[in-house]
N, C-alpha and C positions, 0 to 999 in steps of 0.2 A: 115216598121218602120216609123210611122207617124211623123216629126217636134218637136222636144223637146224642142225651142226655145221660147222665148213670140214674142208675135205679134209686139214689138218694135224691139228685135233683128232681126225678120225677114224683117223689115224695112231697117235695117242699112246693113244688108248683103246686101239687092236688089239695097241699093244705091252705092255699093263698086265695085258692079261686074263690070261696065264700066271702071273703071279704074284699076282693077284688071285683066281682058281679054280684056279689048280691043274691045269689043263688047257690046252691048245694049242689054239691058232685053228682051227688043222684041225679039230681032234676037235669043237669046237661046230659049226663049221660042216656034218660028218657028222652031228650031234644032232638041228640042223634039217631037213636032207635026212630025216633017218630020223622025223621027227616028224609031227605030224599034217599035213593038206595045208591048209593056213589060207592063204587068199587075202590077205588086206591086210595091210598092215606092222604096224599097232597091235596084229592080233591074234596076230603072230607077235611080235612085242614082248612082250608080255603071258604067251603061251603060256612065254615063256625064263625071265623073273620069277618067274611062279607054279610053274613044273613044276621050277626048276633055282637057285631064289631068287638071282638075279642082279640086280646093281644097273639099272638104267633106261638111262643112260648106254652101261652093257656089252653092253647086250641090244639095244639100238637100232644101235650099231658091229659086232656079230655079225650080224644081220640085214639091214644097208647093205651090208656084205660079202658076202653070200650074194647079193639083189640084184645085185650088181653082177658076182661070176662068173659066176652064173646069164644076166646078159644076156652078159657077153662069148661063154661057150657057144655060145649060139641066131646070135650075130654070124659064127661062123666058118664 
């Protein structure tokens, strides 16, 4: 299930997470690279939830994010 968000709210999640975990965008975003290789978004969704108890919201903007370096990557 792809981001249902607009590209502002996915802003404002990404700017909350540090102070809402306690951690940097970076550093989730290394959690998921170094995490299991889960093909669909829900299950990468899920895996952030369950393994890192993160809100739904956070976990779905962590993982848009990834998605979306990930394809600029493969782009260059």
């Amino acid at each position: 299930m792809p981001p249902v968000f607009s590209e502002e709210t996915h802003r404002n999640l990404l700017a909350r997470i540090p102070h809402c975990t306690g951690r940097e965008v970076s550093e989730w975003l290394r959690t998921v690279e170094d995490g299991p290789a889960l093909l669909r978004f829900d299950e990468k969704v899920s895996w952030l939830r369950s393994e890192h108890d993160l809100a739904h919201g956070h976990a779905k903007a962590i993982i848009h994010e990834y998605d979306l370096r990930r394809a600029a990557r493969k782009l260059r």
